[in-house]
N, C-alpha and C positions, 0 to 999 in steps of 0.2 A: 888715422889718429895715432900720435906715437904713443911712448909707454909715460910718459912723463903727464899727459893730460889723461890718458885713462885714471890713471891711480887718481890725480885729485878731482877727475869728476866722481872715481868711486868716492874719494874720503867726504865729498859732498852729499854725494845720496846716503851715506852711512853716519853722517853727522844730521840729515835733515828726518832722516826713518828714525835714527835715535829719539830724537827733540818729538817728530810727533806721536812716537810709540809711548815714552815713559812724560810727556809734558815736561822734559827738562832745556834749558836752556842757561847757557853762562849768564851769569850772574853778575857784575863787575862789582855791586855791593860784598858779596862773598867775598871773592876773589882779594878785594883791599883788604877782609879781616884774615883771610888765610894768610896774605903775602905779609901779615906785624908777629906769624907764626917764631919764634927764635932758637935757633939754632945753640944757641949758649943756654938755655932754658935748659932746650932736652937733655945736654950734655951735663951740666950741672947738678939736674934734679939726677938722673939716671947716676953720679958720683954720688951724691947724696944716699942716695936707695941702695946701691952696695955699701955703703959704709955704715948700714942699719946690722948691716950680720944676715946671718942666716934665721930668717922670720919663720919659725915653725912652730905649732902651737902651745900654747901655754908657754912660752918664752918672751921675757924680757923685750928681746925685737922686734916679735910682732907686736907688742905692745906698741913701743917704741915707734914704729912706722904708722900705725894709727895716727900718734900723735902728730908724726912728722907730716903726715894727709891733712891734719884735720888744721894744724897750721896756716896747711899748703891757701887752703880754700878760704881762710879767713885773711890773711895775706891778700888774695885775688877780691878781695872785700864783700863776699858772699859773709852772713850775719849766722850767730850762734843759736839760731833758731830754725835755720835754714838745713844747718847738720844734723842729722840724727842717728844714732849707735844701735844697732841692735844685735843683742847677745846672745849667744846660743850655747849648747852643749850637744853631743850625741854619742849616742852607745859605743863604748870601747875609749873614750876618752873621760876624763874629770878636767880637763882644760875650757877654759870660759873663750870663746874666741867671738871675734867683735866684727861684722858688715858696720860700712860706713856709707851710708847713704845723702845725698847732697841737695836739695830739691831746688828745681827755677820754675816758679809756677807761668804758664801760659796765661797770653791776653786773649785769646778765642776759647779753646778747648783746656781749661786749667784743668780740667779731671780727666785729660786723657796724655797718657805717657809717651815719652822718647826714652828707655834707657840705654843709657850709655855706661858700657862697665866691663872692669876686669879685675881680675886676681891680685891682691898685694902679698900674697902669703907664698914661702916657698920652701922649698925641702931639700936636704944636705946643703946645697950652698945657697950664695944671696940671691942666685933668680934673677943677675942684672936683666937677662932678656928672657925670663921668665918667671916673672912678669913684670919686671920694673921696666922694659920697654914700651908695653900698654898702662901701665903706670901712666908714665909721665905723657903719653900722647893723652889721655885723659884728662891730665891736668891741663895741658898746653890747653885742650879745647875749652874745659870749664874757664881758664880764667880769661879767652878771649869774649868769651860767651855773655859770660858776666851781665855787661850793659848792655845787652842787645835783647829785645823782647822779640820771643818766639809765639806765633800763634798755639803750640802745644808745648805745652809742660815737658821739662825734662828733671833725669833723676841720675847725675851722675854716682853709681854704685861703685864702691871698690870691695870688693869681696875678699873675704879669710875662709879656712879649709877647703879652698879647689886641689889642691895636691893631697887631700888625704878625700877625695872624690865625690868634690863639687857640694860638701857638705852645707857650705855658707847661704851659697843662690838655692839649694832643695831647703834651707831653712826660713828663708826670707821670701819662698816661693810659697811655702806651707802655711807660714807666720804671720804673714803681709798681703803677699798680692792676694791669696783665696779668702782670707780673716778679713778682708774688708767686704763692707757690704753698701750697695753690689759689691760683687771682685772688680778689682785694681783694673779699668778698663787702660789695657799696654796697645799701643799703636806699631811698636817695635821693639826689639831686644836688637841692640847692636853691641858686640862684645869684641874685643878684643883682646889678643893672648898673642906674646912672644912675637914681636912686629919689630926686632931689633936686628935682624940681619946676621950675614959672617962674615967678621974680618979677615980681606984680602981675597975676596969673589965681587963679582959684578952682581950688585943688590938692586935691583931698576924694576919690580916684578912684586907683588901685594896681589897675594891668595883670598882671593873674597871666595867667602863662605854659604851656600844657603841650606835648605830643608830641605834633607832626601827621606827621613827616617819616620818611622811608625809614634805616634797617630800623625793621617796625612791629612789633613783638615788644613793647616793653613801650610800645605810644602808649594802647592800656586803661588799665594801671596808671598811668600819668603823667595821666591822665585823673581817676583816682580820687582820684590824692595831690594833685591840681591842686583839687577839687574840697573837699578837705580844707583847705588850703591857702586857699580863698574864704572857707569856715563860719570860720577860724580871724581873719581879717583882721574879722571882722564881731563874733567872740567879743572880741576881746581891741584893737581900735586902732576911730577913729570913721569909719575911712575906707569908701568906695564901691569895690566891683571892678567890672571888666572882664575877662574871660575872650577870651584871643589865643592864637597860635602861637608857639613856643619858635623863635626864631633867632639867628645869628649871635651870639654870647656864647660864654665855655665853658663852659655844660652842653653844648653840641653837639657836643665831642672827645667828653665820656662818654655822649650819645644815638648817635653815632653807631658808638659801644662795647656799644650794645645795654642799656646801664643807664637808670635811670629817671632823671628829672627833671621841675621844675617850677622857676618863678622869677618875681622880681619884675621889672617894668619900668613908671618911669614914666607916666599916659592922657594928660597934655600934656605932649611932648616938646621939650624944647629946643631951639633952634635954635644953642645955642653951642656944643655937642659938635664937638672935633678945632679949635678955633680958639682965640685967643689972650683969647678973652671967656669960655669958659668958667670963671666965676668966681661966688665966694659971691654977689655984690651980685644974679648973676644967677639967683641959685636963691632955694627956698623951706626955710628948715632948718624950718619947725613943720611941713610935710609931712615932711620927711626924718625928724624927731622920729615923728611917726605912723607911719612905713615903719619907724622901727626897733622901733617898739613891736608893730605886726603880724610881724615875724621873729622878735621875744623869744618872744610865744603861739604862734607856728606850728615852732617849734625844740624848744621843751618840747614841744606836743602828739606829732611826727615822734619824737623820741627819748627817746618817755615818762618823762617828767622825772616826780621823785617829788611828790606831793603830801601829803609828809607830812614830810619833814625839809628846811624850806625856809628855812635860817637865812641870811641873807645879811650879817648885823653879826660873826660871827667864824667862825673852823672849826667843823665842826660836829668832836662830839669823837672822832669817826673820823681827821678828815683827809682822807677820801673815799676811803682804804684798800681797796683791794677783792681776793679771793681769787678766784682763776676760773681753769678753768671748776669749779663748785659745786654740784650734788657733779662730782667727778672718778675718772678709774680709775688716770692713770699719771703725769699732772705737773699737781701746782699753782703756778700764775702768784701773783705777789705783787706788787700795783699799787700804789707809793708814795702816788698821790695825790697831795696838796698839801704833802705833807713833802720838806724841803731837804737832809736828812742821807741820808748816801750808807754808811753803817758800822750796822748794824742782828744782832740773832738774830733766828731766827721757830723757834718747835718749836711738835709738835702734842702733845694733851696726850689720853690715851683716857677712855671714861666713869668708869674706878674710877680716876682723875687722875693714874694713872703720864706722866710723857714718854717718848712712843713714840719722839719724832726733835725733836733741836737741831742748826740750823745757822745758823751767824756768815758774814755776808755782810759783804763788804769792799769798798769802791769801787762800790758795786749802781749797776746799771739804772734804768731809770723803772721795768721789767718784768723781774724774776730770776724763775726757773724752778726749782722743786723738786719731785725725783722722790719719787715717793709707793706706787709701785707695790708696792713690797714689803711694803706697811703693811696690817693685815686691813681687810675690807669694814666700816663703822661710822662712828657720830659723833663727832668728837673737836672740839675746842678749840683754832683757831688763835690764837698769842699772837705779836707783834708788839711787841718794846721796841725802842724809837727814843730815846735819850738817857735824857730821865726821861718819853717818851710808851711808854704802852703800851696796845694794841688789841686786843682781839679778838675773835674772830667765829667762829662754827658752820662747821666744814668737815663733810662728805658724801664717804666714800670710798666707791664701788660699783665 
């Protein structure tokens, strides 16, 4: 056997051991929303993001860059109910600093999370690749994301005080995920930080991250989705990994919350992080382009994005509407979606087509709640009229 059939019978047994180890396989749905990833995007936004200044807190710029996020996300036609700010303070500062949290609620599991998030805030200079490199790969994914219904909810986070140590994710870990009841059930923490490379080095190499650290309760499972996370970077971007240890970032408020994680980080590290050099001239944006294209395929794989209504040129004719939880026994959730109007009816309608229940919602939620309990066990017909849009979709009463 010469050397040329060995290798690609190994790359066969190492692509077929993959596939049945992690259950992943190329996806060509994926692959068509990775491959609308844009190159002038990254490059843009990342000018953009330097020219916020130096985002430190209580400054004018991190303000400033909130706003320019929270823009970003309504631009990508994600709705102002969808975003939500939450503020903090903590010992040794009087500065108000702001997480920006993004929500795409899931059609299976809407109460179970993907986070995807990194740092907008930075210290002495602007942080182009730290962190406006995971910045804008964030963004690039949120806004392909957009029109594509995932079975699990995701929560694109952009965090403030990680440079003054990870104060924003320990606040929004303390504030949010444990304040809910139950606690915030997280399926993953995937984070990213400083994924922009060095200008005038061979960048072809993305440092995935898992759990080595104390408490070791889910460092298996961050093992597994770390491992997922490699297969997906090699599916879907041309890049090499490197397999490291998750630290100092904030996935580490929620690893050390006992949740899972994994993340990106640059294999050649910059030397201008936290100085006044850290800037575009000094990065690589066609690596950062490649870092954002490996988060697009490994964000659909985590929050099994559909591989079947994958329109991304207009709504798809739902809106991304979604009823949950489906079937249900005592309250149906009613998910706007991508729809801007806030004055809507929803009635159900039963098999022999009587309306069993109409109700006119005024001022709605992202998320209004109707009781269904008194209505018999069966299939019925949820209908949804929004102006001159109307929806609807199969409800499951048990």
């Amino acid at each position: 056997m010469n050397f040329t059939k060995r290798n690609l019978l190994l790359f066969v047994f190492t692509l077929v051991f993959t596939t049945n180890l992690f259950g992943q396989t190329f996806e060509q749905a994926y692959a068509n929303v990775v491959n609308q990833c844009s190159q002038s995007n990254i490059t843009t936004n990342l000018t953009q993001y330097e020219a916020l200044g130096v985002k430190r807190r209580g400054t004018p710029a991190l303000q400033n860059t909130l706003d320019w996020l929270k823009n970003k996300y309504l631009s990508y036609g994600y709705t102002a109910s969808q975003l939500q700010e939450y503020s903090y303070t903590y010992a040794g500062s009087t500065a108000v600093c702001k997480n920006l949290v993004v929500t795409k609620i899931g059609t299976v599991y809407p109460n179970t999370f993907l986070i995807v998030c990194g740092h907008y805030d930075s210290i002495v200079g602007t942080g182009t690749n730290d962190n406006g490199s995971g910045v804008v790969s964030i963004l690039e994914t949120a806004r392909l994301l957009q029109n594509i219904p995932t079975e699990y909810s995701i929560k694109f986070i952009n965090f403030s005080g990680e440079e003054d140590g990870l104060k924003g994710s320990q606040n929004y870990v303390s504030a949010v995920v444990n304040s809910t009841t139950p606690k915030m059930d997280i399926r993953l923490v995937f984070n990213l930080d400083e994924v922009g490379g060095v200008a005038g080095m061979v960048n072809n190499t993305i440092t995935c991250e898992r759990d080595t650290s104390s408490p070791t309760v889910n460092n298996a499972a961050s093992s597994a989705f770390t491992n997922q996370l490699i297969t997906c970077v090699g599916l879907y971007s041309p890049l090499n990994t490197f397999l490291a240890s998750a630290y100092a970032s904030d996935y580490m408020s929620f690893q050390s919350n006992s949740d899972i994680i994994t993340g990106f980080f640059e294999k050649n590290e910059t030397t201008h992080k936290h100085t006044a050099t850290d800037l575009l001239v000094n990065m690589d944006p066609v690596y950062n382009y490649n870092v954002a294209k490996a988060t697009i395929g490994a964000t659909m794989h985590f929050a099994k994005a559909s591989t079947t209504v994958l329109s991304l040129d207009a709504n798809s004719s739902d809106f991304n509407v979604s009823f949950f939880p489906n079937p249900t026994k005592d309250t149906l959730n009613i998910n706007l979606g991508s729809i801007t109007e806030t004055n809507y009816t929803f009635s159900l309608i039963d098999i022999n087509g009587k309306e069993v229940l109409n109700e006119t919602i005024k001022n709605a939620k992202f998320i209004e709640s109707i009781p269904v309990s008194n209505l018999s066990k069966g299939i019925y017909l949820g209908v949804l009229n929004v102006g001159e849009k109307r929806i609807t979709k199969k409800v499951v009463i048990d």
